[in-house]
C-alpha positions in Angstrom: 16.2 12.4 33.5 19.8 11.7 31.2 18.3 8.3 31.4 15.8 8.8 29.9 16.9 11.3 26.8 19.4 8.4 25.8 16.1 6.1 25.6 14.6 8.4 23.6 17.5 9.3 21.1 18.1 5.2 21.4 14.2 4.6 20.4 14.9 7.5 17.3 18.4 6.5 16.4 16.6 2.5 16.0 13.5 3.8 14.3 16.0 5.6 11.9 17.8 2.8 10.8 14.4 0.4 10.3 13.3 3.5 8.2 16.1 3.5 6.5 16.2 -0.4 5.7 12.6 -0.3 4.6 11.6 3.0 3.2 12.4 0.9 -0.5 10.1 -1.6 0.2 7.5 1.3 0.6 9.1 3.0 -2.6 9.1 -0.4 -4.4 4.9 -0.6 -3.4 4.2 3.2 -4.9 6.3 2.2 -8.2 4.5 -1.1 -8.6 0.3 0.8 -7.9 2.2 3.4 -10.8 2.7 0.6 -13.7 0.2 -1.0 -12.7 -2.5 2.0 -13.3 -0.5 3.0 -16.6 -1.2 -0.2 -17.8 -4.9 -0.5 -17.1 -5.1 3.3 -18.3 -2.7 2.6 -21.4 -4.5 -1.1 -22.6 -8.2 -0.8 -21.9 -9.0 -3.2 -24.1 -7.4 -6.1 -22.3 -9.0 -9.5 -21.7 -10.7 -10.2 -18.5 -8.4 -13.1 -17.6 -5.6 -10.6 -18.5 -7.1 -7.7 -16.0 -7.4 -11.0 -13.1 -3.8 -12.2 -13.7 -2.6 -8.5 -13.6 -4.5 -7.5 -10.7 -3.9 -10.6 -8.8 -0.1 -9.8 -9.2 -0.5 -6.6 -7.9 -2.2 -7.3 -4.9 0.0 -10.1 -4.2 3.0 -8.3 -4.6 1.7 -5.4 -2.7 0.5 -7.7 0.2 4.1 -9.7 0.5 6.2 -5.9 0.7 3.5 -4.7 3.2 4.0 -8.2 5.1 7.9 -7.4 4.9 7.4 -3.7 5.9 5.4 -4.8 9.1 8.0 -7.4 9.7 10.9 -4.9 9.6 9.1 -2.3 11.8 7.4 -4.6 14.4 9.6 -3.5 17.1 9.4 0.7 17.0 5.9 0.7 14.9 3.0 1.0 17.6 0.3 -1.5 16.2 2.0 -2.9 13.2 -0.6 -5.6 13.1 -2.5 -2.9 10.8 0.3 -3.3 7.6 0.4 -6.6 8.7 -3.2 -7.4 8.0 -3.1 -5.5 5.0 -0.4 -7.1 3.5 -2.5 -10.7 4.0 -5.5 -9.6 2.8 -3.9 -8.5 -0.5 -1.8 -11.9 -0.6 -5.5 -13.7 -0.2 -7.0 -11.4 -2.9 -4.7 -12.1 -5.2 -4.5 -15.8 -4.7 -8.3 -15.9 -4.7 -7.6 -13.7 -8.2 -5.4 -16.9 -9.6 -7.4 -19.7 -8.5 -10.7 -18.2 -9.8 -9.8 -16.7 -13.3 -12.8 -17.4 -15.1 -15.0 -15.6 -13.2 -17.0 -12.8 -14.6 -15.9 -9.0 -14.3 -18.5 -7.9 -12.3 -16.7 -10.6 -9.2 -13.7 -8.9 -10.3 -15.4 -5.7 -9.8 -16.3 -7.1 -6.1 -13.2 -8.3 -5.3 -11.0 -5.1 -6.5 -14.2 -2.9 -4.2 -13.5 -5.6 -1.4 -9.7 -5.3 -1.7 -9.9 -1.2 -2.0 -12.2 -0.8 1.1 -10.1 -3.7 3.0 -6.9 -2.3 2.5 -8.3 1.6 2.9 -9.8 0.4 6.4 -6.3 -0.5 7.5 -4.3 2.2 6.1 -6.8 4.8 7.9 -6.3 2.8 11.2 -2.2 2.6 10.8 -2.3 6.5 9.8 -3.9 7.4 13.4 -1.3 4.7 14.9 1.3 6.5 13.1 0.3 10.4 13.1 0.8 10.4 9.2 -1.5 11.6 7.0 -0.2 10.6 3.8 -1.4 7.1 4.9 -4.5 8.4 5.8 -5.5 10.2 2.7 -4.0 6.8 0.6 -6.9 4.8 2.8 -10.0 7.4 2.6 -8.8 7.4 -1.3 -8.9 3.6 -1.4 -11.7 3.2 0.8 -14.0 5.8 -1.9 -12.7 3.8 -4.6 -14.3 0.5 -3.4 -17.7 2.4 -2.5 -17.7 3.7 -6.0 -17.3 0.9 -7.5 -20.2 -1.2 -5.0 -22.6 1.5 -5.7 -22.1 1.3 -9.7 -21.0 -1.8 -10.8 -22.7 -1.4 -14.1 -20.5 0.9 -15.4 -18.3 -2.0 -17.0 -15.2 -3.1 -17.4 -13.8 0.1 -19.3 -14.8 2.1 -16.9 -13.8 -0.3 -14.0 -9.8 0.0 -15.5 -9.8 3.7 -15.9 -10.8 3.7 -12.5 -8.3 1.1 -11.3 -6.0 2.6 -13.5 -6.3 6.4 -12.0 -6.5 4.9 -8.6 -3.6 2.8 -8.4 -1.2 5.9 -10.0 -3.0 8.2 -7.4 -2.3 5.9 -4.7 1.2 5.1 -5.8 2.2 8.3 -5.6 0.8 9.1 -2.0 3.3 5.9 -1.3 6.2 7.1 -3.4 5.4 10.8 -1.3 5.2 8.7 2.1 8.9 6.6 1.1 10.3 10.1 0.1 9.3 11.3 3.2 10.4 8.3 5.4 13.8 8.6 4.2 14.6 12.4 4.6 13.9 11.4 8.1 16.1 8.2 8.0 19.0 10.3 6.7 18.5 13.6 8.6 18.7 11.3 12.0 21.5 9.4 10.6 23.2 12.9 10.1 22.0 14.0 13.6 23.8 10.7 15.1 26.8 11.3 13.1 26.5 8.0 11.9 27.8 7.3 8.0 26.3 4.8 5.6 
């Protein structure tokens, strides 16, 4: 039975020190969705092929630190394949985004629903993985957003970057919330272990 405890407190001293090395990554994600809504919310009058380059940064970005995040947490994160996914679909959408600039908003419109449910689909399947609803809530949020935007694409492309704009602030904060949380952990098991960093 001592055996295993120490496996356990192993297992949470190890998950505490990934948490630790990667709860910025998650930080750095939230940050990014935040500037990138103000913008969109801040400069609706932006050209298309502005919006595309923009967008296509984002979800590139966002797809290389959730690739990193599933990377870093492969070995104490049950069915990491979930961020891992995640983080290549938003690396394909935003290459897709680059090579295809001239398109018209309304396959922009697809693209960001596509990307939204995509990435919402995941994120509900890692949060049931994970037991953590902040996760959860940022995927059924994600995963409205697309269906909203599939079921009225007319609304334009003022009304498509409020709406990407209030979306990507509501979901960075659920991430900033999530890498807040993450690291309280971290730190309180660090403190537990009596380990110093």
């Amino acid at each position: 039975m001592l055996f295993v405890k120490e496996v356990m407190l192993l297992n949470t001293f190890a998950q505490s020190q990934i948490t630790h090395r990667s709860w910025t990554s998650l930080l750095l994600r939230g940050v990014l969705a935040i500037v990138f809504g103000i913008i969109a919310l801040a400069v609706p009058g932006i050209a298309l092929l502005a919006l595309i380059i923009v967008f296509g940064a984002y979800a590139f970005l966002d797809g290389i630190l959730a690739v990193i995040v599933a990377i870093q947490e492969r070995r104490v994160m049950p069915r990491w394949g979930w961020l891992l996914v995640e983080g290549l679909a938003g690396i394909g959408l935003g290459i897709v985004a680059f090579v295809w600039p001239g398109e018209t908003a309304l396959v922009l419109l697809y693209i960001v629903a596509a990307w939204a449910i995509v990435t919402g689909i995941l994120e509900i399947g890692a949060a049931f993985t994970v037991r953590d609803w902040l996760i959860g809530l940022a995927g059924i949020v994600s995963v409205a957003f697309g269906i909203l935007l599939i079921i009225r694409p007319g609304a334009g492309l003022l009304s498509l970057l409020w709406l990407l704009g209030v979306y990507a602030i509501i979901f960075g904060v659920l991430l900033i919330g999530h890498a807040l949380q993450l690291r309280m952990r971290s730190t309180e098991a660090m403190r537990a272990r009596g380990v110093n960093y």
